[in-house]
C-alpha positions in Angstrom: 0.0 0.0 0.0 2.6 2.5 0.9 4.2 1.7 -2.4 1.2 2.7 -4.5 0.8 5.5 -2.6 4.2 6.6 -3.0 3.7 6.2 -6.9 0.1 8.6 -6.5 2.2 11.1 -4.9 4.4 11.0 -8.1 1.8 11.2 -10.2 2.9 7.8 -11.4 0.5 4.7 -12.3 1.2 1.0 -13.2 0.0 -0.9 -16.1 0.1 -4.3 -17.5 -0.2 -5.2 -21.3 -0.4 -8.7 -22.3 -0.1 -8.4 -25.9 -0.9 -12.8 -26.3 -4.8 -11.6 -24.7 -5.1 -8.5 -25.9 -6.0 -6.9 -22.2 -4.2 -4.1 -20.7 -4.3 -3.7 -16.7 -4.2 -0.1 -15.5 -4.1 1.1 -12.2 -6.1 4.5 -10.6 -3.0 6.6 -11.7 -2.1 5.0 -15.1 -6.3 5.0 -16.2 -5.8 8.8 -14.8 -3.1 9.7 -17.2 -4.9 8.2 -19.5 -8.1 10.4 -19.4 -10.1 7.7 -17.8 -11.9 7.9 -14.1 -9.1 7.2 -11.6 -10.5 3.8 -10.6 -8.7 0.5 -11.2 -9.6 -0.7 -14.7 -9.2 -4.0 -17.9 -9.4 -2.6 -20.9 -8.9 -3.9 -24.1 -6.2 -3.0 -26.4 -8.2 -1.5 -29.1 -10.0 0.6 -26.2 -6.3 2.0 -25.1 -4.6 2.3 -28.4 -7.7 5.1 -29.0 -6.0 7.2 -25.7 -3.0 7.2 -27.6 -1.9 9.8 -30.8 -1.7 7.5 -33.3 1.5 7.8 -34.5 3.5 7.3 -30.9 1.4 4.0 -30.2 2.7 2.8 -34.1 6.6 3.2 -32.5 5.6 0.9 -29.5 5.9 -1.8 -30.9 9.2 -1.1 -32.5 10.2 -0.1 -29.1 9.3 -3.4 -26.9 10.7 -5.7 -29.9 14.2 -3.8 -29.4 13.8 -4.1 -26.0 13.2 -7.8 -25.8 15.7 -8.5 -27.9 18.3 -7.0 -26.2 17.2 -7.5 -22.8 16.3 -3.9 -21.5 14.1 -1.4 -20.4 11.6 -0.1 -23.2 11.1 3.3 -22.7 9.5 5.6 -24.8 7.3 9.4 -24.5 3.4 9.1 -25.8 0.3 11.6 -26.2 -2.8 11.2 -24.5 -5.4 12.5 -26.9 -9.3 13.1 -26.0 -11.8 11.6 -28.0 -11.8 14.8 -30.4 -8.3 13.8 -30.7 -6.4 16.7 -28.7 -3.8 16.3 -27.0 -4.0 15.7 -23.1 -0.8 15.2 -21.8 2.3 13.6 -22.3 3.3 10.5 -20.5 6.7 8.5 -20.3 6.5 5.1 -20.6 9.1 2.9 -18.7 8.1 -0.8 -18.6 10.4 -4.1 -18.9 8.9 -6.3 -21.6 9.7 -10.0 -21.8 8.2 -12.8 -24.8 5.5 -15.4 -23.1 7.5 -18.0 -24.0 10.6 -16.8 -22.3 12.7 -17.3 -25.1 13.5 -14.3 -26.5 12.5 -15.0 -29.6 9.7 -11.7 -30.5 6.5 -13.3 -30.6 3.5 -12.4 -27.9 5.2 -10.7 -25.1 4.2 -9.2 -21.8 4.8 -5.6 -21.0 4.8 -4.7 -17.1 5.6 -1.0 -16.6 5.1 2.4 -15.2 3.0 5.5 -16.4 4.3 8.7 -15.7 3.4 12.8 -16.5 6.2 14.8 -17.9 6.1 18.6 -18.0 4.6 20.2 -21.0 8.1 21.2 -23.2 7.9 25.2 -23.6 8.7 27.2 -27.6 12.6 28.3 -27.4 13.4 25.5 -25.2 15.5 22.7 -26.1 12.6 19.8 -25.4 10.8 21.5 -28.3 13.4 19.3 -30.0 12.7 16.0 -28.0 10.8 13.3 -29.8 7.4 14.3 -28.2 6.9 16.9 -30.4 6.8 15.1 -33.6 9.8 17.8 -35.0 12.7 14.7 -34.0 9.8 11.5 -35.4 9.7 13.2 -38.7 13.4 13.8 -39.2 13.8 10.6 -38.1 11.1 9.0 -40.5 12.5 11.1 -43.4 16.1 10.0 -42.9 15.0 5.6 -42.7 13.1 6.7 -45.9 16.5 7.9 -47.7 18.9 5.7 -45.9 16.1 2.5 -47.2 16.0 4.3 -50.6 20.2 4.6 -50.8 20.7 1.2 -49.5 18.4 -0.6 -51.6 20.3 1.4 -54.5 23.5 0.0 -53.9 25.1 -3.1 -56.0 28.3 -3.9 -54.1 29.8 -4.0 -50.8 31.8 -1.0 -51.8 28.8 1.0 -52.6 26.8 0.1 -49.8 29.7 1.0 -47.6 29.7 4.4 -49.1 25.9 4.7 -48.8 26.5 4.2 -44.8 29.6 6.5 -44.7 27.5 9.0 -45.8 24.1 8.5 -43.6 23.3 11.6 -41.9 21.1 10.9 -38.3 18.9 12.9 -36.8 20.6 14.2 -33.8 23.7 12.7 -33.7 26.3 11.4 -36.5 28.9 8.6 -36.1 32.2 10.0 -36.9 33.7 6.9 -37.5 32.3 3.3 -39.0 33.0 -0.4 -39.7 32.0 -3.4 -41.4 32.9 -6.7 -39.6 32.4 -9.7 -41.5 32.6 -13.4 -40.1 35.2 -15.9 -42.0 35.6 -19.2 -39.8 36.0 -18.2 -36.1 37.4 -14.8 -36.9 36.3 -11.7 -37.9 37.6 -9.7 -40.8 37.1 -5.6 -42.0 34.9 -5.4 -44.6 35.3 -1.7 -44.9 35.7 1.2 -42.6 35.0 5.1 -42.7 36.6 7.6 -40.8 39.4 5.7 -40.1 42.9 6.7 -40.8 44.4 3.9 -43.7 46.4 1.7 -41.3 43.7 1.6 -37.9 41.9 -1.7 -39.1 44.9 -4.1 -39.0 44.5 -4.3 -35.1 40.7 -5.4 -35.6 41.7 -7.8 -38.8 41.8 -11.5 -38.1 40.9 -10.8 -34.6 39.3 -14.6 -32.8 35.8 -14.6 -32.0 36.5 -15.5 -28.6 38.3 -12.3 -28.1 37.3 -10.0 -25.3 36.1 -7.4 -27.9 32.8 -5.9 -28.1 32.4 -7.2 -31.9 33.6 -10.4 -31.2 30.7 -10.6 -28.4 27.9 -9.6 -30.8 28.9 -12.1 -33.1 28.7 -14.5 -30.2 25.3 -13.4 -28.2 23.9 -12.1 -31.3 22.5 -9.0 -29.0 24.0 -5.1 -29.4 26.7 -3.7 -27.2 26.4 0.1 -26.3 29.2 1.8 -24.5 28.2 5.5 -23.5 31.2 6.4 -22.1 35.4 5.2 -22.5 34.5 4.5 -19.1 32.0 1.8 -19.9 34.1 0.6 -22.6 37.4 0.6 -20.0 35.1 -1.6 -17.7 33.2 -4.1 -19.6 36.5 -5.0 -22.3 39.7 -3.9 -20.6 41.7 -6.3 -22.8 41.2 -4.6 -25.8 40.6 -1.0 -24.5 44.0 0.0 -25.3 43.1 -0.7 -28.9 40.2 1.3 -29.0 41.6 4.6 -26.7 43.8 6.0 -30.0 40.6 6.3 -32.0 39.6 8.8 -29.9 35.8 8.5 -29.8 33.7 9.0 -26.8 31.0 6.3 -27.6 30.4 3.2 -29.4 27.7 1.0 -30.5 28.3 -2.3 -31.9 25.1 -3.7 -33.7 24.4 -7.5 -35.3 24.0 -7.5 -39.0 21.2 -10.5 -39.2 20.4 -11.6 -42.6 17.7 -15.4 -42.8 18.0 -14.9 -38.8 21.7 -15.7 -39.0 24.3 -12.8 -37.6 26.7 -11.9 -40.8 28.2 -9.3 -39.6 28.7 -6.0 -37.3 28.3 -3.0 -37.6 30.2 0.0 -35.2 29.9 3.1 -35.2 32.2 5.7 -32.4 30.5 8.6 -31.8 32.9 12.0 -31.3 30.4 13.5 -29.0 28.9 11.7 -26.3 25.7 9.3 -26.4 23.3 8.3 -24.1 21.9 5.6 -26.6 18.4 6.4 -25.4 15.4 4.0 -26.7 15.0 6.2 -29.5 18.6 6.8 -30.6 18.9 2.8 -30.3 15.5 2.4 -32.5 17.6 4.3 -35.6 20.9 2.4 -35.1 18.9 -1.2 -35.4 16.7 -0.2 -38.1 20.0 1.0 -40.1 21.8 -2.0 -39.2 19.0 -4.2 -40.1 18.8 -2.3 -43.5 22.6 -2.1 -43.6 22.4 -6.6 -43.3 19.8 -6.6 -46.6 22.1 -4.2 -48.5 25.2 -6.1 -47.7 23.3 -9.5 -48.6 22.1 -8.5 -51.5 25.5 -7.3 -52.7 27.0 -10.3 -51.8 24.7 -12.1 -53.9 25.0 -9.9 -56.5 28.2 -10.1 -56.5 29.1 -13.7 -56.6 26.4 -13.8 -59.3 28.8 -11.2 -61.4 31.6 -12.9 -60.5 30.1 -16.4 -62.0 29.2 -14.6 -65.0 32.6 -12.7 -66.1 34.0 -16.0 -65.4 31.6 -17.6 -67.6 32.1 -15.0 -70.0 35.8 -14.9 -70.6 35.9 -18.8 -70.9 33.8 -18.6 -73.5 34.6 -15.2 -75.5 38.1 -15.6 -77.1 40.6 -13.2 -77.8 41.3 -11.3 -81.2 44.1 -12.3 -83.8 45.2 -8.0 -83.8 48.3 -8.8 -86.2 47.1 -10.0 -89.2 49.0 -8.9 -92.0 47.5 -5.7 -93.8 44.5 -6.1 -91.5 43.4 -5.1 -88.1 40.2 -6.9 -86.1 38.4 -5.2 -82.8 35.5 -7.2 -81.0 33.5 -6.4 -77.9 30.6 -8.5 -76.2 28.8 -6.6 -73.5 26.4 -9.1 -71.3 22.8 -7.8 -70.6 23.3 -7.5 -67.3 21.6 -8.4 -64.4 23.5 -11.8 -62.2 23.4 -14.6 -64.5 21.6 -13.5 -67.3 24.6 -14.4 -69.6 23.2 -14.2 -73.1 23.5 -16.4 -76.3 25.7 -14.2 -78.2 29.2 -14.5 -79.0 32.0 -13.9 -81.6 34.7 -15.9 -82.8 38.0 -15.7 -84.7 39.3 -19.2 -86.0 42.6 -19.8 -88.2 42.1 -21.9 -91.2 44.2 -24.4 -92.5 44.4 -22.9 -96.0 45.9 -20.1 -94.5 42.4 -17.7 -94.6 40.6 -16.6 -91.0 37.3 -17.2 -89.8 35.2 -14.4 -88.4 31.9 -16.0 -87.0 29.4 -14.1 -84.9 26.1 -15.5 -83.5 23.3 -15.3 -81.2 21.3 -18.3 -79.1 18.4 -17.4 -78.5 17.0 -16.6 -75.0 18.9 -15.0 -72.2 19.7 -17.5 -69.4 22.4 -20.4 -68.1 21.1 -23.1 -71.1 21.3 -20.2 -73.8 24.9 -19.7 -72.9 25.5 -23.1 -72.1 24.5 -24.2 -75.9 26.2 -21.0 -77.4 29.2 -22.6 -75.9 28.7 -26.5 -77.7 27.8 -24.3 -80.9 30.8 -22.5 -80.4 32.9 -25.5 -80.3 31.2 -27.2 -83.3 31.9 -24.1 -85.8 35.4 -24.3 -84.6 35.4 -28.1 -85.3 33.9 -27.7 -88.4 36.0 -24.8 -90.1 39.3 -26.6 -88.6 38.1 -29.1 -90.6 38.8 -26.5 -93.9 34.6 -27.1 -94.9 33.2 -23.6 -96.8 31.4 -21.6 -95.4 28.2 -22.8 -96.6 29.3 -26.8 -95.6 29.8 -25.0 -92.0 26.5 -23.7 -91.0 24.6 -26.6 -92.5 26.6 -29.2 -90.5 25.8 -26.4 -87.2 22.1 -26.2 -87.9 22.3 -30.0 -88.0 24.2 -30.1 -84.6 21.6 -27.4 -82.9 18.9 -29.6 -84.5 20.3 -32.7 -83.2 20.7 -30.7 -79.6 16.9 -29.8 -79.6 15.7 -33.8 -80.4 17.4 -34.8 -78.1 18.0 -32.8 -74.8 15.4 -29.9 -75.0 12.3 -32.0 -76.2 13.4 -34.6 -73.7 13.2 -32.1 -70.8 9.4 -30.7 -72.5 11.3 -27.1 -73.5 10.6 -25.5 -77.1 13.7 -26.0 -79.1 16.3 -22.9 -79.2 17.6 -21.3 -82.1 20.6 -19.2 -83.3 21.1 -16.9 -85.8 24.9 -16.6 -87.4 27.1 -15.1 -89.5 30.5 -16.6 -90.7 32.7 -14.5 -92.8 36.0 -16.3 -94.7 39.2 -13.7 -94.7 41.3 -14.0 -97.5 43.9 -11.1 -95.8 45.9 -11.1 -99.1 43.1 -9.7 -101.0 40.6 -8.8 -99.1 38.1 -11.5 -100.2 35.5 -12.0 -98.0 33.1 -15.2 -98.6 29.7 -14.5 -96.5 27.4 -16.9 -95.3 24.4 -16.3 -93.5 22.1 -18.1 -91.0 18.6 -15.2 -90.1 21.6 -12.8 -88.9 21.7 -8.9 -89.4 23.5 -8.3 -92.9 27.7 -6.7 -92.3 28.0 -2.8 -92.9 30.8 -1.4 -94.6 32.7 1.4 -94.3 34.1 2.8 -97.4 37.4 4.8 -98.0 35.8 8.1 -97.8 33.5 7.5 -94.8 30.4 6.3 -96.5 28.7 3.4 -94.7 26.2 1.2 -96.2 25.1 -2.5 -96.1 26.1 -5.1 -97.9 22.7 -7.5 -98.3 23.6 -11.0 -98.6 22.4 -14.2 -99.4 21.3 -16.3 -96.2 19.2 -19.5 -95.2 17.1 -20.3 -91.9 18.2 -19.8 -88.5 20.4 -22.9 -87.1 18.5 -25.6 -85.5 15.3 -24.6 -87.3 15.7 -26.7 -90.3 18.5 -29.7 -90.4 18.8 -29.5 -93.8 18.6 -25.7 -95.0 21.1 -24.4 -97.6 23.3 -21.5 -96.7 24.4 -20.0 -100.0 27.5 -17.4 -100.0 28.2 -14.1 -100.8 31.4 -12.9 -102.0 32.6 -9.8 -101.0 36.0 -7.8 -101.6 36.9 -5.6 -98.8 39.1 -3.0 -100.6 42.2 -0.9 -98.8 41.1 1.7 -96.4 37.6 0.0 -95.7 36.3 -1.5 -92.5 33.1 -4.1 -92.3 30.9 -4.3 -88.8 29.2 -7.2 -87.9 26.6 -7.2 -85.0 24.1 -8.4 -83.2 20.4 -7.7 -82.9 21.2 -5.9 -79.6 23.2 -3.6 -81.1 20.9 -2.3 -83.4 17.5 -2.5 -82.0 18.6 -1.7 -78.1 16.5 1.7 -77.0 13.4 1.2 -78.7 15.1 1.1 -82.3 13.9 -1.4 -85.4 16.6 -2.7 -87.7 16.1 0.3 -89.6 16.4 3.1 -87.4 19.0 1.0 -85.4 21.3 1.5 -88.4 20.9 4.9 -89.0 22.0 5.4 -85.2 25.2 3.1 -85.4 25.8 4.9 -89.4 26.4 8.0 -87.5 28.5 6.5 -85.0 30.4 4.9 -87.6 30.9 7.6 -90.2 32.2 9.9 -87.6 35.0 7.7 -86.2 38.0 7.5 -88.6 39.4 4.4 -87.8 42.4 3.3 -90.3 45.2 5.9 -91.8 43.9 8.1 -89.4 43.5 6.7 -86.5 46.8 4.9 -86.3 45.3 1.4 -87.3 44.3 -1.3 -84.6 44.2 1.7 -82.0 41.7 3.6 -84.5 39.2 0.4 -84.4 39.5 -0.1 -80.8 38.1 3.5 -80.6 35.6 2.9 -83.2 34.2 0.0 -81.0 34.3 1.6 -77.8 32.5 4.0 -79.6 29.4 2.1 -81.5 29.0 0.4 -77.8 28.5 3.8 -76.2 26.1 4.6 -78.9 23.9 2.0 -77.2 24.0 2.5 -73.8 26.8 5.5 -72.7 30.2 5.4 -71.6 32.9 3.5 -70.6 36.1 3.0 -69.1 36.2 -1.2 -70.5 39.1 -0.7 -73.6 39.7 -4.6 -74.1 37.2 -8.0 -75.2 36.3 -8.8 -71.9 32.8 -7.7 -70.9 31.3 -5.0 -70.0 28.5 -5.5 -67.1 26.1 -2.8 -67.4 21.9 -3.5 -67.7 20.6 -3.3 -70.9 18.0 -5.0 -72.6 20.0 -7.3 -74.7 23.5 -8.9 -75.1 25.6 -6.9 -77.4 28.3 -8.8 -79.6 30.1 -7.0 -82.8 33.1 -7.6 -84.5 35.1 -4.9 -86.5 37.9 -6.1 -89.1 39.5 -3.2 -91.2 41.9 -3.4 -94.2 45.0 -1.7 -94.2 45.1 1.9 -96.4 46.9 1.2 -99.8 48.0 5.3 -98.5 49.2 3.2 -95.3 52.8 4.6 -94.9 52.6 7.8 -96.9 53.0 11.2 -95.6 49.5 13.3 -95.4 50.1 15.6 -98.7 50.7 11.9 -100.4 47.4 10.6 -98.4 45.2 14.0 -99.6 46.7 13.6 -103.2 44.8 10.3 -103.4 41.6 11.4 -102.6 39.8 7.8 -101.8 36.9 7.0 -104.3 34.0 5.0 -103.8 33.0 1.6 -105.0 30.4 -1.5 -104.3 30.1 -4.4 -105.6 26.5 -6.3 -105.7 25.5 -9.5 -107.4 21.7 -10.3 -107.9 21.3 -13.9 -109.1 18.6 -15.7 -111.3 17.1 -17.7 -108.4 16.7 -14.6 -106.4 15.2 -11.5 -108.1 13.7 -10.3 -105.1 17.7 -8.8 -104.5 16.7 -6.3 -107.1 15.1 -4.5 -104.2 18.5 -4.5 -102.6 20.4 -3.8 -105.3 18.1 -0.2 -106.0 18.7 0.8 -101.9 22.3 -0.2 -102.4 22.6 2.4 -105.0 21.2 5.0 -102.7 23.2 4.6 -100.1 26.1 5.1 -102.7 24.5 8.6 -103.8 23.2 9.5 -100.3 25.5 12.5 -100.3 24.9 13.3 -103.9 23.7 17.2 -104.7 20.9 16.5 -107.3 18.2 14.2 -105.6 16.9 13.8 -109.5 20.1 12.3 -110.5 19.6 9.3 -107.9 16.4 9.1 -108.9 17.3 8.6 -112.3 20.5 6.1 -111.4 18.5 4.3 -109.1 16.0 3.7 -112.0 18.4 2.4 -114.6 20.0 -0.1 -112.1 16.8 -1.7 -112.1 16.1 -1.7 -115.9 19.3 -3.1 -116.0 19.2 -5.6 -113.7 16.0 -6.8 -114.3 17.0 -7.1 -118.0 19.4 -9.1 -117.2 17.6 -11.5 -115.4 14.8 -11.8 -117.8 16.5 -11.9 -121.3 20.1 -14.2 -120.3 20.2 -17.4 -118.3 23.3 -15.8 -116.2 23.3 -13.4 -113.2 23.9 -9.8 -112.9 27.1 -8.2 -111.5 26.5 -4.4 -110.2 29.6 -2.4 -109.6 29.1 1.0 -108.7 32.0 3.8 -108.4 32.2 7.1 -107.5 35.2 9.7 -108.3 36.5 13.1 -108.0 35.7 15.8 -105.9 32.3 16.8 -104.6 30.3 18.5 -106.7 32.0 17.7 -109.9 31.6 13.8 -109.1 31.3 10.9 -111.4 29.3 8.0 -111.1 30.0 4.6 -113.3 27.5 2.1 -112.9 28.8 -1.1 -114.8 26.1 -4.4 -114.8 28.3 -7.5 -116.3 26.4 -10.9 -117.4 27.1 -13.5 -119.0 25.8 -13.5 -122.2 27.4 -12.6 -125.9 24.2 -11.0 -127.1 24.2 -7.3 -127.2 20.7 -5.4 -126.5 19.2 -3.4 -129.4 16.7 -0.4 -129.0 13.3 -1.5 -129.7 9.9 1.2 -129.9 7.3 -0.2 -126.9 4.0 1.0 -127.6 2.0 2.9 -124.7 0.7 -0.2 -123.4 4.1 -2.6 -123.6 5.4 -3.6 -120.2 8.9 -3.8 -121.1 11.7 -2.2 -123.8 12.0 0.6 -122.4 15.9 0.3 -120.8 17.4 1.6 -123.8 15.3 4.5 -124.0 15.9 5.4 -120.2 19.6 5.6 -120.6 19.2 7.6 -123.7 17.0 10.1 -121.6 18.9 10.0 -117.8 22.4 9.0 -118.5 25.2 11.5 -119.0 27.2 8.4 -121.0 26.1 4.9 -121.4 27.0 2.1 -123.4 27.4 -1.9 -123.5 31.0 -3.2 -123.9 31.6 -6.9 -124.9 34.1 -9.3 -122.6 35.2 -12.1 -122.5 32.9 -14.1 -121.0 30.1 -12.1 -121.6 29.1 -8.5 -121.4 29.0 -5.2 -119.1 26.2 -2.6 -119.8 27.4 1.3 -118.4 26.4 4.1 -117.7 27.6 7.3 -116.1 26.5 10.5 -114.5 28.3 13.7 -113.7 27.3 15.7 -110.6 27.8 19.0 -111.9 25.8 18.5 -115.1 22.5 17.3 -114.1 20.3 15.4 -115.8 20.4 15.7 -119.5 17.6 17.5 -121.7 18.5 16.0 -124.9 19.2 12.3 -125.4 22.8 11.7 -126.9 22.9 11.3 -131.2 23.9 8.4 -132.4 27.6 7.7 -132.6 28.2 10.0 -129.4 29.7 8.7 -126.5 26.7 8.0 -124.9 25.1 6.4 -127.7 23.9 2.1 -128.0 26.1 2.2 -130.8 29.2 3.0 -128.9 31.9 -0.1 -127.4 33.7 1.3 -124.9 36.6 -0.4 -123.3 35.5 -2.9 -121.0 34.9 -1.2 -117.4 37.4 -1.2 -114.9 
């Protein structure tokens, strides 16, 4: 009796909340405080919680957890409201909670405590500041919401590290940090902030049976908070005298629990003294219990990488840079994102007739089994081209291994078979012949002498795997001096919301502005040319070599740049500028395929595109396909388009020579208005600046030219001029 009335006199009241029941206990005082009659009284919870402002009876919770989990006192300041919600007073709250169960482990607890009044904190004071007042909850709250936000930002131990160096509390700052980890029975420094370079060797390898306040929250898995050196001095004398130098005045030591499993610790030393009140110790858990996710999810993130890369650079070769009179550059940049490896890859293989292999491919999907068969694929197309097969005898005995790969594993395991598209290029170095063939893969670009980039369509069969027994017909292509061809795939092009179509006018821009070759000092120049088509895509770098580059992007990114040397290559620049580099394509549209006519009229504008009358191409672009589709429909042989442009610009020539192989020259013939055809003659009459057909050996060349600084002709040629039918030319070069 005397003690309750001791307690009345002090305006103090007792309570009891058993959270497993839901009933709270209150005495005369405590239902008092509360804004209840001063009688004895069982309430329920729901029938309390309503006396208290809402947001203080959210942090109770919070509170008692910390406190039963580290064995103390939970103490904490609330509002009394009214039922109109005004505030009556403000209580402290000192009760010691403890789980039902006894076992500490935070389920239904029992909270057995004292009420108490506290005076009402006056403007100008400094408990206008204390956490009563709401000004300290909502510093607090704001700074959990951006140390969560930072923290769930980071992607490595380094970063999150940073991300805690720079946490600012509300109220009081750690001056100095560390990250303990656990390896075996002893701890290691994961990082440190603060710190001077040569502190943490004390605290490295130190036992976990160490009298060391991080060594014991490894052990009990509970927080160690040392106010004062004094408490420190006391409690671990042992290894005070490695601590004193640091210079702080207090210290908290806090478990980093990740799957209920301690990882780590976390300490911070505070300059300034600390009482570690309820609240203060609130923040420090909730960061170290953020600080545990971060550092998990790093970790996994991290080993993830780490298996990746390694996968990576097993699997992605390295270059052949010295090849005589040529220079190669290749980069493959992963999609990101742990182990989503990717299907594509590049290749560079040495034949035995002396020749190199370029092959580039993609398998499709973006996971462990894509990368896993790009690797067996990989293999095979090096087995295959070791064994000196053509191009075309390569990819059909690869679409018949990929074929043979779906039968038999993914059907077995009820998975849709994969596919891979590929492209695999034959180098002669010597003279820049390049035999293409093509399985569904993006068509090579080529860069010309004077800058001009355009894309060499070529013929090409199924994806691999699809069909076991597709063709793969080949392309020949010469790569002249001073030229470079790209090959790619899709996720160069297309990445950013681009089709194939817009993708190329991206990477054109990209590639036209770099100068790689004569004036870029070679193999250097390329380098920079594929650092630079990479940042294109998805921005900047400091990766200069073929291993990859980790970055999150929405596909894998594989290209392969080979470059043939400038016949200038050695000259001084007034020799170089003397030259003045022309250009030239190339483009063969066989019988079996007349749907390359198409190809053959854009290939002819992306030879003009910088051409001054848009007429002109117009007009060239229309007599390549009389041409061409003469060809086809009056010999048995295919057409051979080579283009060439000369001079400077503005006075410019174009000569457009279409060889076949037949003996019989064409003669003019009158169409009437309704005829569908004989009109080829007439148009070169009417659009070209010259024409003529010029017999050879094996057949004949049909030409024409147009000059840039004469536009297109009002009056046809008379016969016996240059640009007559009549005329024979020499043969075209």
């Amino acid at each position: 009796m005397r003690t309750k009335d001791l307690l009345a006199a002090l305006a103090t009241g007792l309570w009891r909340w058993d959270n497993a029941s839901g009933r709270v206990t209150l005495d005369a005082e405590a239902a008092r405080l509360l804004g209840l009659p001063a009688e004895p009284a069982e309430l329920t919870e729901a029938a309390v919680r309503s006396r208290f402002h809402p947001v203080d009876f959210a942090e109770i919770n919070g509170v008692v957890q910390l406190a039963v989990s580290e064995g103390t006192v939970a103490e904490t300041r609330l509002r009394i409201v009214d039922e109109r919600g005004q505030v009556l007073r403000i209580v402290r709250s000192r009760s010691l909670p403890r789980t039902v169960d006894g076992d500490g482990g935070g389920g239904d607890f029992e909270l057995v405590g004292t009420l108490q009044e506290v005076p009402e904190p006056q403007p100008g004071t400094s408990a206008a500041r204390t956490p009563v007042t709401g000004d300290w909850r909502r510093s607090r709250e704001a700074f959990l919401l951006d140390a969560g936000r930072a923290l769930a930002e980071a992607r490595s131990t380094a970063e999150v590290l940073r991300v805690t160096a720079g946490l600012s509390m509300p109220g009081f700052m750690p001056d100095g940090q560390a990250v303990f980890g656990i390896q075996g029975d002893r701890l290691s420094v994961l990082g440190h902030h603060g710190h001077l370079p040569g502190d943490e060797p004390p605290f490295s390898e130190m036992a976990l049976d160490t009298d060391y306040p991080a060594a014991e929250v490894v052990r009990t898995g509970r927080a160690v908070y040392l106010p004062t050196p004094a408490d420190y001095q006391r409690r671990y004398p042992t290894t005070w005298s490695l601590t004193a130098p640091l210079d702080h005045s207090s210290w908290a030591y806090l478990p980093l629990v990740n799957a209920g499993r301690t990882v780590g610790v976390w300490k911070a030393g505070f300059a300034q003294a600390v009482a570690f009140t309820p609240d203060e110790r609130s923040v420090l858990t909730t960061v170290a219990r953020m600080l545990a996710q971060a550092l998990a999810r790093a970790g996994v993130q991290e080993s993830q990488h780490e298996l990746a890369v390694g996968l990576q650079r097993s699997m992605m070769p390295t270059v052949q840079p010295d090849i005589p009179g040529m220079a190669v550059a290749a980069r493959y940049v992963p999609t990101g994102g742990g182990l989503e490896v990717g299907g594509d890859w590049y290749d560079m293989i040495p034949l035995p007739s002396g020749r190199i292999a370029l092959v580039i491919g993609d398998v499709q999907g973006h996971d462990v089994r894509a990368a896993g068969l790009m690797g067996q694929l990989r293999i095979a197309l090096r087995a295959y081209a070791s064994e000196g097969h053509h191009p075309d005898a390569v990819l059909s005995r690869a679409s018949r291994f990929l074929a043979g790969i779906n039968e038999t594993e993914f059907r077995g395991h009820g998975e849709d078979q994969r596919f891979a598209t590929c492209l695999y290029v034959e180098v002669d170095p010597a003279t820049g012949l390049l035999d293409v063939a093509r399985a569904g893969h993006p068509d090579p670009a080529i860069r010309m002498a004077d800058g001009t980039v355009m894309l060499r369509p070529t013929s090409g069969g199924l994806p691999l795997g699809i069909d076991p027994d597709s063709d793969y017909p080949t392309t020949r292509i010469v790569l002249e001096p001073g030229e470079t061809m790209l090959v790619c795939t899709d996720g160069l092009i297309e990445t950013g919301g681009h089709d194939l179509e817009t993708g190329w006018e991206r990477l054109r821009d990209v590639f036209e502005a770099h100068r790689a070759g004569t004036d870029e000092g070679g193999a250097e120049g390329l380098e920079r040319l594929a650092d630079g088509l990479v940042q294109a895509v998805h921005g900047p770098s400091s990766h200069h070599t073929t291993g990859p580059l980790v970055d999150r992007r929405e596909d894998d990114i594989a290209l392969l740049l080979l470059s043939r040397e400038s016949a200038g290559r050695g000259l001084d620049a007034g020799d170089r500028l003397e030259q003045r580099p022309g250009r030239r394509t190339v483009f063969s549209v066989a019988q079996a395929e007349p749907e390359r006519i198409a190809a053959a009229r854009r290939q002819m504008r992306d030879v003009l595109h910088d051409w001054s009358d848009p007429d002109q191409v117009d007009s060239a672009v229309l007599m390549v396909s009389e041409i061409v589709t003469n060809v086809l429909t009056h010999t048995d042989g295919d057409a051979l388009l080579v283009a060439e442009v000369s001079g400077e610009r503005g006075t410019r020539r174009l000569r457009v020579d279409v060889a076949d192989g037949s003996d019989e020259l064409p003669h003019r013939r009158r169409p009437g208005e309704l005829a569908s055809s004989g009109r080829g003659l007439v148009l070169l009459e009417l659009l070209a600046g010259a024409w003529g057909v010029a017999p050879r050996g094996d057949g004949k060349s049909t030409w024409f030219e147009l000059y840039e600084d004469a536009g297109t002709p009002e009056e046809p040629p008379g016969p016996g001029s240059p640009g007559s039918a009549e005329s024979v030319p020499e043969p075209a070069a």
